[in-house]
Structure formats: C-alpha cells, structure tokens
Residue, then its C-alpha position, 0 to 999 in steps of 0.5 A: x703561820x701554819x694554815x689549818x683549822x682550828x679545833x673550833x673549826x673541826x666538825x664534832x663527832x656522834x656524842x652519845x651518852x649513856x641511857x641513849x641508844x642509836x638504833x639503825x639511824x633512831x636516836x631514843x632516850x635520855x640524858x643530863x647536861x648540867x642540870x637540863x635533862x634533854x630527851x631524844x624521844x621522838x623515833x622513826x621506823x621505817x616501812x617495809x617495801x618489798x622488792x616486787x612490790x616497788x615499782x607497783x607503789x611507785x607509780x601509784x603512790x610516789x613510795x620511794x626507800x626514803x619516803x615510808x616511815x612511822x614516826x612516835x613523837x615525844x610524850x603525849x603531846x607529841x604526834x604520830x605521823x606515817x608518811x607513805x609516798x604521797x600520802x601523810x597520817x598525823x595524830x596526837x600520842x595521846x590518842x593511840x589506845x593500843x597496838x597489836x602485831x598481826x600478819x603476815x598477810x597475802x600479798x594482795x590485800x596487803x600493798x598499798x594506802x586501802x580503807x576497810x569497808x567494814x571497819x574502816x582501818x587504813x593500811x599503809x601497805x608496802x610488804x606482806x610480812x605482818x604489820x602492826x594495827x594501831x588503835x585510836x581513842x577516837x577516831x582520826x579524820x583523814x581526807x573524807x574518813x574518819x580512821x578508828x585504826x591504822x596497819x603499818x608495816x614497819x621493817x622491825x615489828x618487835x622494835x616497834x611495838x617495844x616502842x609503843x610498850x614503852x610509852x605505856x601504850x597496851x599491845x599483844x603480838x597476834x601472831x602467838x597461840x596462847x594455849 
C-alpha cells in the first residue's frame, strides 16, 4: 500500500472566478456557485507608514506594518473600520457621505492619531504623501469626541477612493485644478 495523500488530503489552491479581483492581498467582487451568489466585498487598504516616521509611531502608538489599515465592509450594513497601532475607529457604510482625496501635506501636521481643533476631524496619520478625508452623516462618537470626518492615508488613494465610488459613496480628487 503506497503512503501518500490523498487528493482529498491535499490543500486547494487560490480559486478565483471570473468578476473577482485579488489586488496586492484584497479579494473584491463577485461570483455564482450554483445558484448562490457569493460575494467578496469586503476590502482593506493599508495605511502608508513612512520609513522615518516608523520608530516615532511605534513608540507612541504601537504602529507596526501590520497593524494600519482601512477596511470597507460589505453593503451598507457592513462597517468601516480603521485600526492604527493602538487605536480603532468603527462605523457603519451607511453612514459615509462622501470622500475627497487631499494632500500631500507637511510632514508635521500629518503623522499620527490628531483631532482638528476647529473642526473636529481625526487623522490617522503615518505618511505625509496625501490622504483621503472621509465624511460622515452624522458624526461618530470616538473616545470623548464626536467625529464628523476622518483622513486616512492609505498606500494606494486612487485604489481607494475607486473603492468608495463603487459603493456609490460621492468623492473628488482635491488635488486637481479644475480650470
């Protein structure tokens, strides 16, 4: 009796059906088995950390490669939800208005969790490279606050931003003149 496994026993491979996309480790839309549709909505982007800002973020708020991200849940009852380091931000889908992709900004007003005075929007700051602002229907309470808006500064803004278009959510690219 030969010793081996099974083709039972074996690992499956990636199975990826047509309509789906896997995108550097985001696995987005949908296919048919039988006559279930299954969907792979939900999509993370991580957050840029620059390679100076590092070992400031990490000391202060436990940021590591692996632990900034965005993630869009599934329909409007899915949930938003950012996690930089230490720190996590949660709301509904149903509640983003709009997007708009702004920056890039100094480096300075840009790295770390910061509240604006004024307004009251949160950044979830790693990278000064831009960031996109994400508006809320009504605002979401976090820790003492409540958050009308949030900036996050994913690697990919275009990817993003497509992202949130394609959920029917409203944005602009503020960094275009319009003439």
């Amino acid at each position: 009796m030969a010793v081996g496994l099974s083709s039972l026993d074996k690992p499956l491979g990636p199975i990826i059906a047509l309509g789906c996309q896997y995108l550097r480790g985001v696995l987005t839309g949908s296919f048919l088995a039988g006559s279930a549709t299954l969907r792979f909505m939900a999509a993370r982007y991580p957050i840029r950390v620059g390679r100076r800002s590092a070992p400031l973020l990490r000391v202060l708020f436990g940021v590591r490669a692996n632990d900034t991200w965005i993630e869009l849940g599934d329909g409007p009852d899915g949930t938003l939800v950012v996690q930089f380091g230490w720190a996590h931000f949660r709301t509904t889908m149903a509640n983003v208005a709009s997007w708009r992709i702004e920056g890039p900004f100094l480096w300075i007003t840009a790295i770390g969790i910061r509240m604006s005075i004024r307004h009251r929007d949160l950044t979830f700051g790693g990278s000064h490279h831009g960031g996109v602002r994400i508006d809320f229907r009504t605002p979401v309470r976090w820790a003492l606050f409540r958050v009308p808006a949030i900036y996050v500064p994913a690697d990919d803004l275009e990817r993003l931003a497509a992202d949130l278009e394609r959920r029917g959510i409203p944005g602009m690219d503020g960094r275009t003149r319009r003439a």
